[in-house]
Every structure is written in C-alpha cells, then in structure tokens.
Backbone as a ProteinNet text record, in pm:
[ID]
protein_1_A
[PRIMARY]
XXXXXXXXXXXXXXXXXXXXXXXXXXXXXXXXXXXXXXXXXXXXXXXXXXXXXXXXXXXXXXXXXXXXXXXXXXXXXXX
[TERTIARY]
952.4	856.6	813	826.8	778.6	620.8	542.4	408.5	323.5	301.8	215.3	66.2	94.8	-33.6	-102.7	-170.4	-269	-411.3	-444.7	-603.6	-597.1	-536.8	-552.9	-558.8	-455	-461	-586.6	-654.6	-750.8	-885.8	-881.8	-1019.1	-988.5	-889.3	-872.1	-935.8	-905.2	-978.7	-1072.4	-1172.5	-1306.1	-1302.9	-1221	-1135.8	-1203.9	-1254.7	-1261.2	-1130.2	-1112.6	-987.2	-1034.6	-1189.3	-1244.5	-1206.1	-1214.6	-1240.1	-1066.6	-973.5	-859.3	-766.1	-856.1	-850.9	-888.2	-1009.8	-1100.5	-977.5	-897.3	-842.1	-740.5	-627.8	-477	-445.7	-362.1	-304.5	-259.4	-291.8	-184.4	-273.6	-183.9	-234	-300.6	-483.5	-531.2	-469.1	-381.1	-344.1	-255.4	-178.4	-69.1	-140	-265.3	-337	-389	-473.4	-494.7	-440.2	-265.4	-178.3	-127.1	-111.5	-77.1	-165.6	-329.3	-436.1	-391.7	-396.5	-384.8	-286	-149.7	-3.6	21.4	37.2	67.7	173.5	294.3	319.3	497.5	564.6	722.6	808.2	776.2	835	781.9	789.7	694	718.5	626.7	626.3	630.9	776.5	784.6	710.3	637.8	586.9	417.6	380.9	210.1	260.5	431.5	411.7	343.4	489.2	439.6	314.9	205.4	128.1	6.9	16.6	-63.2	-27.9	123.6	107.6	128.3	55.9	45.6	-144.9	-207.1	-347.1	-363.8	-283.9	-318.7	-269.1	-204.8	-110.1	-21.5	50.6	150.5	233.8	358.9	469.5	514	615.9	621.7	632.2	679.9	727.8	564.4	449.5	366.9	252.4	330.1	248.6	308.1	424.6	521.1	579.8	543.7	549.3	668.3	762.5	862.6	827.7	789.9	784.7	881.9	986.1	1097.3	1029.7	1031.8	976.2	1017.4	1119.5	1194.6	1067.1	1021	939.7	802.5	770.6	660.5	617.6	745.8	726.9	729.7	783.3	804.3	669.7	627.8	451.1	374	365.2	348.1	322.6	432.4	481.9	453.8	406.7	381.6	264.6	314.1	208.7	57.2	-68.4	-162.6	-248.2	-304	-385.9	-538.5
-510.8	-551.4	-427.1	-459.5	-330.1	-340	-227.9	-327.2	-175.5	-212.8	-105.6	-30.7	88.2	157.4	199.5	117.2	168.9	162.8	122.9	117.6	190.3	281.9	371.8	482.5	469.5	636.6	633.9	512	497.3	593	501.6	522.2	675.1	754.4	865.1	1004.3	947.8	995.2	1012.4	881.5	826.1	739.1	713.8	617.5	453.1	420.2	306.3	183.3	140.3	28.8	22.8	1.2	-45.2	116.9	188.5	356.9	353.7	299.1	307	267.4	95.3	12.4	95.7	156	238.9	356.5	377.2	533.1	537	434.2	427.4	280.7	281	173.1	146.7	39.4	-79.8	-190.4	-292.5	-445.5	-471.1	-513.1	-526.1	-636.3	-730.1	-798.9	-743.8	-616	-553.8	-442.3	-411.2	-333.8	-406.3	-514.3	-601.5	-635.9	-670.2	-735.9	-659.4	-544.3	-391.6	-324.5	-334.7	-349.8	-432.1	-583.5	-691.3	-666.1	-598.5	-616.4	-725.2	-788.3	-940	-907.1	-843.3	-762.4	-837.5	-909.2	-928.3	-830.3	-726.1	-642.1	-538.7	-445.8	-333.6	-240.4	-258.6	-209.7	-49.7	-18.9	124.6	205.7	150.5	229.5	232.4	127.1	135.3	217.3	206.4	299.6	476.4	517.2	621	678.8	578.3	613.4	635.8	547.5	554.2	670	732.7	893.7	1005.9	1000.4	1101.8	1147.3	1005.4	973.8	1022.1	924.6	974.1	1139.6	1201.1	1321.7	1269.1	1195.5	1170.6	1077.3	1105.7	1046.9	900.2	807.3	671.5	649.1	768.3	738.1	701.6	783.5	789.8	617.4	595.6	459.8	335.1	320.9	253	240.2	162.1	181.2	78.3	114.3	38.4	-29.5	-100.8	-153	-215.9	-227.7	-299.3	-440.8	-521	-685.8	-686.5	-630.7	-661.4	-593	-464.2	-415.6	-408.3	-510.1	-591.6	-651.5	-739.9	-868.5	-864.5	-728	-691.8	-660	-600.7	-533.9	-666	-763.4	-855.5	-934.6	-922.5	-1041.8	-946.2	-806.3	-791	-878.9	-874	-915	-800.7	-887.7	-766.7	-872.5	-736.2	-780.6	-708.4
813.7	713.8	636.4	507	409.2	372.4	410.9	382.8	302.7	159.5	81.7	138.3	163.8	222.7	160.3	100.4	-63.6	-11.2	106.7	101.7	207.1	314.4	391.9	304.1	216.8	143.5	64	-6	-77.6	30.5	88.9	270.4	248.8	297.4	333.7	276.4	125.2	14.2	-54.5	-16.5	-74.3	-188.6	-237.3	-371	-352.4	-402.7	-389.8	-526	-469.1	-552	-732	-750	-859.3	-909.7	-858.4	-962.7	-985.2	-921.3	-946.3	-1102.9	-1066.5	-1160.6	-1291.6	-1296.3	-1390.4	-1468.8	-1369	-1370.2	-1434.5	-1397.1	-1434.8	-1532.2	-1579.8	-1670.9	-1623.2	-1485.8	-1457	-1472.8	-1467.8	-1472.8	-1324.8	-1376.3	-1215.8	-1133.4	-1194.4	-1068.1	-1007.6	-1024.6	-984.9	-894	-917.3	-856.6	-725.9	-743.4	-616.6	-524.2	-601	-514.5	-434	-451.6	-375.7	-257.4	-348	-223.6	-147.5	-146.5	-37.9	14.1	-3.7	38.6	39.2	-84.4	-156.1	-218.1	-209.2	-341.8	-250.9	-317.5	-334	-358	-527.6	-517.1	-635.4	-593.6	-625.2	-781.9	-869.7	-993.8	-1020.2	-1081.8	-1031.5	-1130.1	-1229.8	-1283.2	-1260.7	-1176.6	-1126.1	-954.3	-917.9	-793.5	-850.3	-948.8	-1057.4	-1040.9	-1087.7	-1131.3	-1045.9	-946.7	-795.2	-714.1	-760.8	-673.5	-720.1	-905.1	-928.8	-905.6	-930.4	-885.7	-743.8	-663.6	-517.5	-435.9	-553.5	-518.5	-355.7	-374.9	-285.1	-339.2	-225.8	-259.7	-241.4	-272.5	-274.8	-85.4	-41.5	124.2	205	109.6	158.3	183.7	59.4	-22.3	63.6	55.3	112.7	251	336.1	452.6	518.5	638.5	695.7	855.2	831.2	1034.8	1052.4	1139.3	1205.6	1267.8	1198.4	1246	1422.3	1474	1597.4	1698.8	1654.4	1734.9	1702.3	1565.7	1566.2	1658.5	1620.9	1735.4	1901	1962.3	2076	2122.3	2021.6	2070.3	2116.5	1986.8	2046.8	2137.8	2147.9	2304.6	2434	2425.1	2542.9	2639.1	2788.2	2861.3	2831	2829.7	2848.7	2938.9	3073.8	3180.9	3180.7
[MASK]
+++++++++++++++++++++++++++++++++++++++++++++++++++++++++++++++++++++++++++++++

C-alpha cells in the first residue's frame, strides 16, 4: 500500500494544512485529498511543490507498506 505522508511531515514542522493551502498553488481538493491519503494517483506537480515547501524529497512524502506484512502484523495473536 502506497500511502502519502503529508501530515507527519506537516506535525514535524509546525505547518498546519490551512498555511499550506495559503502557501502553494495547488487545487485545495488535491491538497486535502493528500492530507486524508484519499489520493488514487498523485499530482506531480502539487508533489513538486509540497517538497520544495516542505524541503524534502518525494521518497520522503510518499510512503510504501507491503499489504502482506500489513496484514501479518495484524493477524498476530496478542495476550
């Protein structure tokens, strides 16, 4: 599962989403949908622009979890 890390890097920083919106020229539903990780597939020019703002890179923004060991965590027993 690919899942956008836009509100950890936001937190990390002190950024709140609205000063973002304020900051860069993207379309806020492209901005929201990225907050929520609602996002199908990712606008390379609001990625662009979110890491020249956030000074980091797309690896940073963009995150990979293997569903297999999602789901393994999961299913562990816990006592």
């Amino acid at each position: 599962m690919i899942k956008i890390n836009l509100p950890v890097l936001l937190a990390e920083r002190g950024i709140k989403v609205a000063d973002v919106d304020r900051q860069i020229d993207i379309s806020r539903s492209t901005l929201y949908r990225m907050y929520n990780n609602d996002v199908i597939k990712v606008d390379l020019d609001a990625l662009d622009k979110l890491c020249k703002l956030l000074n980091c890179t797309p690896g940073d923004l963009i995150l990979y979890e293997d569903d297999d060991q999602t789901d393994a965590v999961k299913k562990e027993p816990t006592n």
